[in-house]
Each structure stands twice: as structure tokens, then as C-alpha cells.
PDB file of N, CA, C and O in Angstrom:
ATOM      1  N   UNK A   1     128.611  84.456 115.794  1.00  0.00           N
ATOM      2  CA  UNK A   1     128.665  83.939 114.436  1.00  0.00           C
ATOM      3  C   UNK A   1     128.886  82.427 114.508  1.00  0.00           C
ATOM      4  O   UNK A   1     129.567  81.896 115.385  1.00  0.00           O
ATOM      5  N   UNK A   2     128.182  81.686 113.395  1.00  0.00           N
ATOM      6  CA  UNK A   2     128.620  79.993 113.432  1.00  0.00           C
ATOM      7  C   UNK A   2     129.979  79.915 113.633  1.00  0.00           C
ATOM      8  O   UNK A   2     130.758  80.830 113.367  1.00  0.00           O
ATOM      9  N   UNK A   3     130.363  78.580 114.211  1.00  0.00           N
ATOM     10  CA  UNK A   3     131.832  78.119 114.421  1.00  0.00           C
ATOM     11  C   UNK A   3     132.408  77.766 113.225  1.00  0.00           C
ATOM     12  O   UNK A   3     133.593  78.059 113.063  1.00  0.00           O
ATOM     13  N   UNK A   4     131.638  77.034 112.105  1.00  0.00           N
ATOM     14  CA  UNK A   4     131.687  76.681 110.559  1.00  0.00           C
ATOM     15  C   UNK A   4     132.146  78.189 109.679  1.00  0.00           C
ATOM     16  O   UNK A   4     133.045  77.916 108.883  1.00  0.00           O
ATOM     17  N   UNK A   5     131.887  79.178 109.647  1.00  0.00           N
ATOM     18  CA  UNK A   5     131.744  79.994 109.038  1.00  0.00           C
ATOM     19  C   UNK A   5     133.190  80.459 109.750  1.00  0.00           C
ATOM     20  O   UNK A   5     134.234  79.957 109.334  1.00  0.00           O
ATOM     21  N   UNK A   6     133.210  81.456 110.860  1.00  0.00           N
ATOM     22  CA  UNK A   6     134.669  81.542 111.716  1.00  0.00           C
ATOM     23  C   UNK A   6     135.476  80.753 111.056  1.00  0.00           C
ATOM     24  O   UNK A   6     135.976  81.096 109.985  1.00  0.00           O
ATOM     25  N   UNK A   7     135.659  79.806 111.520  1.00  0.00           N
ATOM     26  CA  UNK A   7     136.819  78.458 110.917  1.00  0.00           C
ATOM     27  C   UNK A   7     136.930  78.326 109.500  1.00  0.00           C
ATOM     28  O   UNK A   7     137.728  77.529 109.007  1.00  0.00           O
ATOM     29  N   UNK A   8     136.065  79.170 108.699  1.00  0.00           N
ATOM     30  CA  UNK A   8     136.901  78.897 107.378  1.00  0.00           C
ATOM     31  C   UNK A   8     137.144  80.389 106.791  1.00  0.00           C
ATOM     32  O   UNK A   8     137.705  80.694 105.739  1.00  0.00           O
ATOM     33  N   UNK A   9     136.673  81.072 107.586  1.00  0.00           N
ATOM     34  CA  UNK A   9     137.455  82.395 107.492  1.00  0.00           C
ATOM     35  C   UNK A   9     138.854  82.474 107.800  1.00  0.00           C
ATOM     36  O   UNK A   9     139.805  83.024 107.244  1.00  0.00           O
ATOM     37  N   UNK A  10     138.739  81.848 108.730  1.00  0.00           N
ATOM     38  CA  UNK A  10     140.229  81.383 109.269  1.00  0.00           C
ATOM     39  C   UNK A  10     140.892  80.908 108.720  1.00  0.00           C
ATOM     40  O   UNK A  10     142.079  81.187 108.892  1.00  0.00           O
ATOM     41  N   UNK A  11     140.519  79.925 107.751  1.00  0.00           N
ATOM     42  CA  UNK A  11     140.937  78.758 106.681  1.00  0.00           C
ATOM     43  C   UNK A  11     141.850  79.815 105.726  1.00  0.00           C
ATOM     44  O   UNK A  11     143.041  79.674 105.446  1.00  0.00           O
ATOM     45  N   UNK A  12     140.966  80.897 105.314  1.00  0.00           N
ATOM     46  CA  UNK A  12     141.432  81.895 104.144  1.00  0.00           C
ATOM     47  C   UNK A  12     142.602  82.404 104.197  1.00  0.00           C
ATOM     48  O   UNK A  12     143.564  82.420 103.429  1.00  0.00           O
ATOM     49  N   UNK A  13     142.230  83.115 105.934  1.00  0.00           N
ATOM     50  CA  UNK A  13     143.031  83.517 106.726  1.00  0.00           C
ATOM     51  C   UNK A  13     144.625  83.194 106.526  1.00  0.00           C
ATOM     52  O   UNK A  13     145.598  83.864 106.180  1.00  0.00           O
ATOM     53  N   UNK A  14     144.414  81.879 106.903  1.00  0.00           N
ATOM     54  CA  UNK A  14     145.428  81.219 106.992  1.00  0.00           C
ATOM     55  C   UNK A  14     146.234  81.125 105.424  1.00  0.00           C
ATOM     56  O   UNK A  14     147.334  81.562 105.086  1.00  0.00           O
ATOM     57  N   UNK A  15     145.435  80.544 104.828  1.00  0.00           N
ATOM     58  CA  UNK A  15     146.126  80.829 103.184  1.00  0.00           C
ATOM     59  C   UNK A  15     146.566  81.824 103.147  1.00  0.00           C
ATOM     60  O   UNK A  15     147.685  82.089 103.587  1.00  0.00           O
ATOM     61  N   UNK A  16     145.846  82.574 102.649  1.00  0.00           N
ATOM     62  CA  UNK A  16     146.375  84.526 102.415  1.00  0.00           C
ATOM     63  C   UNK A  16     147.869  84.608 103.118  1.00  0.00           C
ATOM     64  O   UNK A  16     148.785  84.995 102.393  1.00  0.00           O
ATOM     65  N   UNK A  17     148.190  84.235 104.612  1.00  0.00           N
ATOM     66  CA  UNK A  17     149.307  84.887 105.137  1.00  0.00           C
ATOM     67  C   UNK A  17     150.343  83.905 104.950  1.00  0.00           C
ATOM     68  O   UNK A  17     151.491  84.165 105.311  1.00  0.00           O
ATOM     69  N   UNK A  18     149.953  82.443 104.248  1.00  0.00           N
ATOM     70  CA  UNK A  18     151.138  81.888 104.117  1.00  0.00           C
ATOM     71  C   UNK A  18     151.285  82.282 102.645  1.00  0.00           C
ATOM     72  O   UNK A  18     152.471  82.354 102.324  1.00  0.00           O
ATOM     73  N   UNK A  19     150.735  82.458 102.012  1.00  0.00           N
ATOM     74  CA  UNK A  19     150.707  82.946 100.393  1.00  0.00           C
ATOM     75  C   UNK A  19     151.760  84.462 100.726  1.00  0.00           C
ATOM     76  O   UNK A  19     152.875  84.451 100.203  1.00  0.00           O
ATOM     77  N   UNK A  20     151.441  85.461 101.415  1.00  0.00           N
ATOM     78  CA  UNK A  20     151.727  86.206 101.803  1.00  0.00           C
ATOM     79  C   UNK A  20     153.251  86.122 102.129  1.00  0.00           C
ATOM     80  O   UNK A  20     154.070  86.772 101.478  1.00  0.00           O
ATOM     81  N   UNK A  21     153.589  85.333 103.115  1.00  0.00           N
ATOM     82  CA  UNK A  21     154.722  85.111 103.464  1.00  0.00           C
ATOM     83  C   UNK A  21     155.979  84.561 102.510  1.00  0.00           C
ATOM     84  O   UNK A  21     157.139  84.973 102.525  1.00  0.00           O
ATOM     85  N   UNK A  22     155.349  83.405 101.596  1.00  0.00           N
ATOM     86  CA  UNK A  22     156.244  82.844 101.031  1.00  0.00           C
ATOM     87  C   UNK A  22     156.258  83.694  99.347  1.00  0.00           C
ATOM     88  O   UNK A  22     157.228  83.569  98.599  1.00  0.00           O
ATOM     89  N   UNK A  23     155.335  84.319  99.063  1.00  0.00           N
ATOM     90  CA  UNK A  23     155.460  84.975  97.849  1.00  0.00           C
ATOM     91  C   UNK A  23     155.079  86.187  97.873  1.00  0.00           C
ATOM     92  O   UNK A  23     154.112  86.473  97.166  1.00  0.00           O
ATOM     93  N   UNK A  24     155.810  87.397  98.799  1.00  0.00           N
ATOM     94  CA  UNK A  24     154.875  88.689  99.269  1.00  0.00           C
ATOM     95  C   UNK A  24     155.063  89.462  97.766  1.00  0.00           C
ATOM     96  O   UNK A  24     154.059  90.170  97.688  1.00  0.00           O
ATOM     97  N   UNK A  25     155.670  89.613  96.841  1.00  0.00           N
ATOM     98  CA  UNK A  25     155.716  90.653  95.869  1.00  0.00           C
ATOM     99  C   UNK A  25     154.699  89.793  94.553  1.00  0.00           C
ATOM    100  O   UNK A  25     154.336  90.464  93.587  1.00  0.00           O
ATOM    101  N   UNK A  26     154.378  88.552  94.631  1.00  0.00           N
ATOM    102  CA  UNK A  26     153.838  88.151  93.563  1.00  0.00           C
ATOM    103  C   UNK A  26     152.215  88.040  93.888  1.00  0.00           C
ATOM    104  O   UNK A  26     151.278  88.295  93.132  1.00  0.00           O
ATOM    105  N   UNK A  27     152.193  87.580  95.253  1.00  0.00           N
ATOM    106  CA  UNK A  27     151.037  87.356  95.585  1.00  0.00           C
ATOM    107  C   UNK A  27     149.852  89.260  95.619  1.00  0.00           C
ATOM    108  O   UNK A  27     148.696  89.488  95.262  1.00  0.00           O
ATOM    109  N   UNK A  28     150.664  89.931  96.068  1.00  0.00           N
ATOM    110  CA  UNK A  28     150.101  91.316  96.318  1.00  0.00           C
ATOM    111  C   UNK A  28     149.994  92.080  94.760  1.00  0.00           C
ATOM    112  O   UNK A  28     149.328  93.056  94.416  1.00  0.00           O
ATOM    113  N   UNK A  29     150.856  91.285  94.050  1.00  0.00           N
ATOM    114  CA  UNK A  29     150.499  92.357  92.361  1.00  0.00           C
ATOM    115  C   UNK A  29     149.655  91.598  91.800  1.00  0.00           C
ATOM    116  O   UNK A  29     149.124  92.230  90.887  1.00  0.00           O
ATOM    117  N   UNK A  30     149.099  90.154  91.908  1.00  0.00           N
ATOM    118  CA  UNK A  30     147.851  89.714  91.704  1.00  0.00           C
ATOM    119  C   UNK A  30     146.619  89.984  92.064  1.00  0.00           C
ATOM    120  O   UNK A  30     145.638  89.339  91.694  1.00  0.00           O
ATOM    121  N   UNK A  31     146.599  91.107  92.923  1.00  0.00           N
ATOM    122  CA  UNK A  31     145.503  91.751  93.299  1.00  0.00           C
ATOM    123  C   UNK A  31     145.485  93.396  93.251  1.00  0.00           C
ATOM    124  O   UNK A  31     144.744  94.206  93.809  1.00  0.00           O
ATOM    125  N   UNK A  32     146.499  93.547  92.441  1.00  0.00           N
ATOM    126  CA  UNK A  32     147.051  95.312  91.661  1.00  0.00           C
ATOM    127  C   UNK A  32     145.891  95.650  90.717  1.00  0.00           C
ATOM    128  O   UNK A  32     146.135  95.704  89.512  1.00  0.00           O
ATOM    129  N   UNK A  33     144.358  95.937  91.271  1.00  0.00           N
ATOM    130  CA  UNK A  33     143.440  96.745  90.265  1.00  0.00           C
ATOM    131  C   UNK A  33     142.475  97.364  91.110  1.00  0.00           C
ATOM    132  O   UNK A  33     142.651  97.444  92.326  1.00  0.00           O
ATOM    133  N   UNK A  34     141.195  97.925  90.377  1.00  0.00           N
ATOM    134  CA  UNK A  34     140.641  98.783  91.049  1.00  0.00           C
ATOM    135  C   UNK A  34     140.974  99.939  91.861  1.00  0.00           C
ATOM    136  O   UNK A  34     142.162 100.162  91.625  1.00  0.00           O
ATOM    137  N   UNK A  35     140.480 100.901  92.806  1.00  0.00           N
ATOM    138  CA  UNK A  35     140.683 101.506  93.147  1.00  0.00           C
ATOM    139  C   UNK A  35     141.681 101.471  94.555  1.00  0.00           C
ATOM    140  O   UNK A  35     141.961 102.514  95.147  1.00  0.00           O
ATOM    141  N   UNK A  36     142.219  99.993  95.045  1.00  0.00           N
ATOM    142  CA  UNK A  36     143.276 100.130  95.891  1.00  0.00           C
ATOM    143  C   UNK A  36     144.747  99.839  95.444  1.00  0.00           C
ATOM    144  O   UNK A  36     145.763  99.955  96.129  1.00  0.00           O
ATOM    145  N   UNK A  37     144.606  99.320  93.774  1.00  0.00           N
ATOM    146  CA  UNK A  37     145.496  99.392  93.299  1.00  0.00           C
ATOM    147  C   UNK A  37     147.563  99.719  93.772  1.00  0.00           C
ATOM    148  O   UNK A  37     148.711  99.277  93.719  1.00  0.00           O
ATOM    149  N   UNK A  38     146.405 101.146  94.319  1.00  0.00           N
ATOM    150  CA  UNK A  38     147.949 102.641  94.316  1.00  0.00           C
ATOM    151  C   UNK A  38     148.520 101.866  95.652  1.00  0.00           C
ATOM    152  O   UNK A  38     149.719 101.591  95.615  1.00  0.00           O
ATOM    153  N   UNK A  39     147.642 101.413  97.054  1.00  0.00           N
ATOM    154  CA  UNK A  39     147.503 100.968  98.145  1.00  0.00           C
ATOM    155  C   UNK A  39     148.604  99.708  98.142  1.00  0.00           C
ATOM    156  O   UNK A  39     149.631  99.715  98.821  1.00  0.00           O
ATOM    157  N   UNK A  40     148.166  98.553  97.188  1.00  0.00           N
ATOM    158  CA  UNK A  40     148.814  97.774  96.880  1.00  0.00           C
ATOM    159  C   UNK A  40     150.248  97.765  96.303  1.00  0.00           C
ATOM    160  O   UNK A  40     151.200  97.066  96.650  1.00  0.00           O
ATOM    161  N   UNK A  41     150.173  98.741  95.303  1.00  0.00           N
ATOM    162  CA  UNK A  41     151.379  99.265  94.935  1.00  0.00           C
ATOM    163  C   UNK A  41     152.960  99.352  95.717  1.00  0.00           C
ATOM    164  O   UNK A  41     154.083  98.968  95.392  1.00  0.00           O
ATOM    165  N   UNK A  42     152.301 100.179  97.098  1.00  0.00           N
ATOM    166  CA  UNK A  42     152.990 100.176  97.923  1.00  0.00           C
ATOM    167  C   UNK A  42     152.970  98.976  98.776  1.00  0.00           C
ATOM    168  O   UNK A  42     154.139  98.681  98.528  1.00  0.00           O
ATOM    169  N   UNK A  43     152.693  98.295  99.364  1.00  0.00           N
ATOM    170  CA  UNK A  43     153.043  97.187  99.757  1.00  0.00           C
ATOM    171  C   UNK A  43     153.528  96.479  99.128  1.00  0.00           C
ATOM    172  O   UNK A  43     154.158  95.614  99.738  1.00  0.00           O
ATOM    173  N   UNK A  44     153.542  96.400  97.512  1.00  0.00           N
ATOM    174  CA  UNK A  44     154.246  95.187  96.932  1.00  0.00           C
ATOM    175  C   UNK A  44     155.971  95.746  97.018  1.00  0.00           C
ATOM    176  O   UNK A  44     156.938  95.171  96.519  1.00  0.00           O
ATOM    177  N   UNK A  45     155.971  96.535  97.505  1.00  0.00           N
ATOM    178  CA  UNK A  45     157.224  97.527  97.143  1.00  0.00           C
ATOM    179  C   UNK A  45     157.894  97.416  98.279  1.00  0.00           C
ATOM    180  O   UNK A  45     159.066  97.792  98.248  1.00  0.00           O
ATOM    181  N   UNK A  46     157.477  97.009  99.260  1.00  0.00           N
ATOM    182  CA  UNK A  46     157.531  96.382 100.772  1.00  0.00           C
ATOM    183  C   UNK A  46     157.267  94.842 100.864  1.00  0.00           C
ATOM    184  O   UNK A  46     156.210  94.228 101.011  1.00  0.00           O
ATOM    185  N   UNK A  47     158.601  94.398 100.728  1.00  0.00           N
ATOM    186  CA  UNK A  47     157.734  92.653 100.819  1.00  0.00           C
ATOM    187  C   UNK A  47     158.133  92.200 102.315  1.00  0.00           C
ATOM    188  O   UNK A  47     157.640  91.319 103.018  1.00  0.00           O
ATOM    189  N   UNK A  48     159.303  93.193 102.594  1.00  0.00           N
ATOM    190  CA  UNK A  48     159.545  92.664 103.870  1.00  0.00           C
ATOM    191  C   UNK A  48     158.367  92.993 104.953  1.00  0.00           C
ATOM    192  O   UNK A  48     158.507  92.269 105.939  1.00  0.00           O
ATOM    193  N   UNK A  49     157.229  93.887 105.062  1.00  0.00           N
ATOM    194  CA  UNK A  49     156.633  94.324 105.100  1.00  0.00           C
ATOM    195  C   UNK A  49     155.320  93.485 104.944  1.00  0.00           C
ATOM    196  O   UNK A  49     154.296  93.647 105.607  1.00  0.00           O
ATOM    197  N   UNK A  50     155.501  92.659 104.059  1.00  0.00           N
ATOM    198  CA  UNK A  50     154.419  92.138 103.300  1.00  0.00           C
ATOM    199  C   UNK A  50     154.237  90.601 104.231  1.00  0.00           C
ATOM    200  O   UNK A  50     153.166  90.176 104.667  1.00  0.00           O
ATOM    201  N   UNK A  51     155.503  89.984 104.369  1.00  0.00           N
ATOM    202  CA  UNK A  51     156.076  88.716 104.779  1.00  0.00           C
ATOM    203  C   UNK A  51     154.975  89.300 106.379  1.00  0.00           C
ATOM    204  O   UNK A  51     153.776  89.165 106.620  1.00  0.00           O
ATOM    205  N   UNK A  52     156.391  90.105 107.350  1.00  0.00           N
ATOM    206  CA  UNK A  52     155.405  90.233 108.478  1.00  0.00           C
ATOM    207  C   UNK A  52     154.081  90.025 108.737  1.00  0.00           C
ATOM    208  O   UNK A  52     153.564  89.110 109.378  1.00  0.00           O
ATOM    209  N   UNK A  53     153.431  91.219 108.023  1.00  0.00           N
ATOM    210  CA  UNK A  53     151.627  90.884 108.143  1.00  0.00           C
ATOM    211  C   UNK A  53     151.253  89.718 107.735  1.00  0.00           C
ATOM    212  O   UNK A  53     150.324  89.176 108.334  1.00  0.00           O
ATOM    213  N   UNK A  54     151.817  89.121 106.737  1.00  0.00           N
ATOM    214  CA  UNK A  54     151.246  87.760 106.656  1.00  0.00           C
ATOM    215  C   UNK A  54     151.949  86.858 107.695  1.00  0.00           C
ATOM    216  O   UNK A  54     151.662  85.720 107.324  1.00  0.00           O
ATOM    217  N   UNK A  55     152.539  86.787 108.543  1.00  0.00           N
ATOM    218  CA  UNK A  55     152.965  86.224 109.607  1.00  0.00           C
ATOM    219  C   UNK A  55     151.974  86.273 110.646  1.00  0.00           C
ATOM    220  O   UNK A  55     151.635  85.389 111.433  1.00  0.00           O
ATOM    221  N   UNK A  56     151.612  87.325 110.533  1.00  0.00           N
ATOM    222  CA  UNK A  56     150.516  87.913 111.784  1.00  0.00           C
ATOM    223  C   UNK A  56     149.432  87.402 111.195  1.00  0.00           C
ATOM    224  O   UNK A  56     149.276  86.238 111.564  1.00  0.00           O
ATOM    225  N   UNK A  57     148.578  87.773 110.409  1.00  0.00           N
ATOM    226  CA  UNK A  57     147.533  87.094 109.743  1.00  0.00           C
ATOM    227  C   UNK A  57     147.395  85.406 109.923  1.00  0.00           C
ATOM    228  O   UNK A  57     146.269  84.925 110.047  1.00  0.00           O
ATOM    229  N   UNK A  58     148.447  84.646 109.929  1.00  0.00           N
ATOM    230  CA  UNK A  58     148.613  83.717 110.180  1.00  0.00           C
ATOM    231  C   UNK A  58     148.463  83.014 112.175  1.00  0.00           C
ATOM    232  O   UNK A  58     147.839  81.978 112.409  1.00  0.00           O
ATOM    233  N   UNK A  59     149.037  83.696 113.116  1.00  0.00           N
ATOM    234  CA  UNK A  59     149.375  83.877 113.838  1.00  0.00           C
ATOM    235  C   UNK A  59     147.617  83.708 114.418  1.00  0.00           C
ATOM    236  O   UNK A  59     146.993  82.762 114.898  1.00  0.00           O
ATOM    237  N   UNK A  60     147.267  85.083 114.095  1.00  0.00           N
ATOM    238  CA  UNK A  60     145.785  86.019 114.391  1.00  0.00           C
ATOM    239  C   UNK A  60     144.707  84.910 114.070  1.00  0.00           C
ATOM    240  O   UNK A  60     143.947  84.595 114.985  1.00  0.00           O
ATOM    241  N   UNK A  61     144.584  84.313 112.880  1.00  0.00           N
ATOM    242  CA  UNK A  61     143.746  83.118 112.254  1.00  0.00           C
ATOM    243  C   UNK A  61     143.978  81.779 113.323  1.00  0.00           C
ATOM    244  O   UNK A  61     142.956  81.320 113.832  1.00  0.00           O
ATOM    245  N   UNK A  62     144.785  81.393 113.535  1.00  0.00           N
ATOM    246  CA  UNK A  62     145.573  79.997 113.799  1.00  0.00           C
ATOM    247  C   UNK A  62     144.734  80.583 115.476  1.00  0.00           C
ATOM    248  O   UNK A  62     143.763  79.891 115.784  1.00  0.00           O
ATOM    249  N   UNK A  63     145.046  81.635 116.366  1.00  0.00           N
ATOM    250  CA  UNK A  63     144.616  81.398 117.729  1.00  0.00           C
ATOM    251  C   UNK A  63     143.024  81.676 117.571  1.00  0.00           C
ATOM    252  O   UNK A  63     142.375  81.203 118.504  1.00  0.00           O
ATOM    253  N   UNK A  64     142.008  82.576 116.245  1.00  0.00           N
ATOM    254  CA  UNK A  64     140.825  82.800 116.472  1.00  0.00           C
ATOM    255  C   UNK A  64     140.174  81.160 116.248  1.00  0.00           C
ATOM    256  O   UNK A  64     139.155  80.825 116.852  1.00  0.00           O
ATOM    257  N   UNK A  65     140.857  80.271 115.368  1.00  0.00           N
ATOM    258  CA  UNK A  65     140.825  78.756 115.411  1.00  0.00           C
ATOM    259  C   UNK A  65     140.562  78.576 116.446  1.00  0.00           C
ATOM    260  O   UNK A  65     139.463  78.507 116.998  1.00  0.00           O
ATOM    261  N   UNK A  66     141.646  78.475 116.844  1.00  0.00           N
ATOM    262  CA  UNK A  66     142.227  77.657 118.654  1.00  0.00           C
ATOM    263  C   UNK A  66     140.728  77.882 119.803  1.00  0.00           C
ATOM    264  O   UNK A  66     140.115  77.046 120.467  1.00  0.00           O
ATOM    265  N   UNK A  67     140.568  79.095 119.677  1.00  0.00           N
ATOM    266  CA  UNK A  67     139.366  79.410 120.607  1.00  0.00           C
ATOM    267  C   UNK A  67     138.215  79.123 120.103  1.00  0.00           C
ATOM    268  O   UNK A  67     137.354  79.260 120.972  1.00  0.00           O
ATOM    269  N   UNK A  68     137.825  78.821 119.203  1.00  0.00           N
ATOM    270  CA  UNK A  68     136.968  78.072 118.760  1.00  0.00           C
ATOM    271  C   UNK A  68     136.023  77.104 119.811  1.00  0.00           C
ATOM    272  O   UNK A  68     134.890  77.369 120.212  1.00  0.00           O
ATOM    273  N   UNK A  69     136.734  76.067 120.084  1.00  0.00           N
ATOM    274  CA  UNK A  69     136.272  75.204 121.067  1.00  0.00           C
ATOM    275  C   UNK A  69     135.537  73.982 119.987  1.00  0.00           C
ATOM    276  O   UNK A  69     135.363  73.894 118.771  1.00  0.00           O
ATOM    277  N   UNK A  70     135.260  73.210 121.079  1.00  0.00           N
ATOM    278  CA  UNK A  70     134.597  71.727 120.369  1.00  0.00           C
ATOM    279  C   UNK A  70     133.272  72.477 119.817  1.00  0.00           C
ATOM    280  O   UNK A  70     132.670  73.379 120.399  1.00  0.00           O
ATOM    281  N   UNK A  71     132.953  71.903 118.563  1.00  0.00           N
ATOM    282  CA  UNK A  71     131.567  72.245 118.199  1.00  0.00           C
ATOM    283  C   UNK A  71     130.343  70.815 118.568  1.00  0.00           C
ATOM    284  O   UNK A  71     130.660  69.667 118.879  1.00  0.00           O
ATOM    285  N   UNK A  72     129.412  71.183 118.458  1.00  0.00           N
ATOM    286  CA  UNK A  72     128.321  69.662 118.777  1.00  0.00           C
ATOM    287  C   UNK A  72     128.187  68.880 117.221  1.00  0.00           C
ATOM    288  O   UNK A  72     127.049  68.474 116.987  1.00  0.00           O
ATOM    289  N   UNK A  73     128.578  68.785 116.811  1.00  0.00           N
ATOM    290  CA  UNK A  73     128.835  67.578 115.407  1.00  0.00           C
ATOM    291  C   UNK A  73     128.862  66.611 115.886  1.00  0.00           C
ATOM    292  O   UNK A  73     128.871  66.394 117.098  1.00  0.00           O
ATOM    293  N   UNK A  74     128.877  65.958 115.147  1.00  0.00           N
ATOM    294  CA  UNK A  74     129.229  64.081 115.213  1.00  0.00           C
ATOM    295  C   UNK A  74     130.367  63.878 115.135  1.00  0.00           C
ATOM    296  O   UNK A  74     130.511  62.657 115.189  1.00  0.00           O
ATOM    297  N   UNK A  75     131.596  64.518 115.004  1.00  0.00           N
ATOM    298  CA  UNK A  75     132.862  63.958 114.504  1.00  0.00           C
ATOM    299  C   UNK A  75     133.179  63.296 116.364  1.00  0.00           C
ATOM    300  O   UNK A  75     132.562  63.458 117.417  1.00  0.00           O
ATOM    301  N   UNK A  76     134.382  62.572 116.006  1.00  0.00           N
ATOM    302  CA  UNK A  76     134.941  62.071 117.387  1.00  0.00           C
ATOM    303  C   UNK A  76     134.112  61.290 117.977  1.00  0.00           C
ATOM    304  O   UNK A  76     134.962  60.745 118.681  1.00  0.00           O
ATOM    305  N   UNK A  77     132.938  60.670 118.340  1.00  0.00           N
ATOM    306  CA  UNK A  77     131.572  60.127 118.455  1.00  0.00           C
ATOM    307  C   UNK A  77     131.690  58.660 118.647  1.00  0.00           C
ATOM    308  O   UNK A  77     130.678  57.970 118.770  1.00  0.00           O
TER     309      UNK A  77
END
């Protein structure tokens, strides 16, 4: 897959688990609809729970970054 595309998945990545971390019960009932709703439910009910994975998510994003490697752009040049 492009390195551009990766890296801002990662970008999301990275949001989501600090969003995650610092607001786990507000951030997870903003996304309380549809059919995972019930899913969500329970995790918001778990923030300690909630904090972790977004730790990891963070963690998981930040090293699929890291390996990345130099891309051939112009930057640095």
C-alpha cells in the first residue's frame, strides 16, 4: 500500500487513541448508533478499558509510522 495513505491512517490512528485515552466515556457515546451501538454501549461502560486500547492504538499507529521508512519526495532535498 502507498506510504501516504499508511501514514495517515496512522494519523487517524493516532487521534482516535489519544481521543480515546483522554476522553474514553465521551468519545465512545459519540459513536452510540447503528447496529454496534449495544457493542459500544459496553465499552463506554468500561473506560478504563477504553483508555488502554486507546493506548495501544496509539502505540500500534506511532511504530506502523516508524517503519515506514524515508519515502522518495522532495522534502529534506
Amino acid at each position: 500500500m502507498n506510504g501516504r495513505i499508511v501514514e495517515s491512517l496512522a494519523m487517524v490512528a493516532i487521534g482516535d487513541g489519544v481521543l480515546s485515552v483522554l476522553f474514553p466515556v465521551e468519545h465512545t457515546a459519540r459513536w452510540e448508533m447503528g447496529p454496534w451501538a449495544p457493542m459500544l454501549e459496553w465499552f463506554r461502560d468500561r473506560p478504563g478499558l477504553v483508555r488502554a486500547l486507546g493506548a495501544a492504538e496509539v502505540a500500534g499507529a506511532v511504530a506502523v509510522a516508524a517503519g515506514l521508512g524515508k519515502s522518495s519526495g522532495s522534502a529534506g532535498k
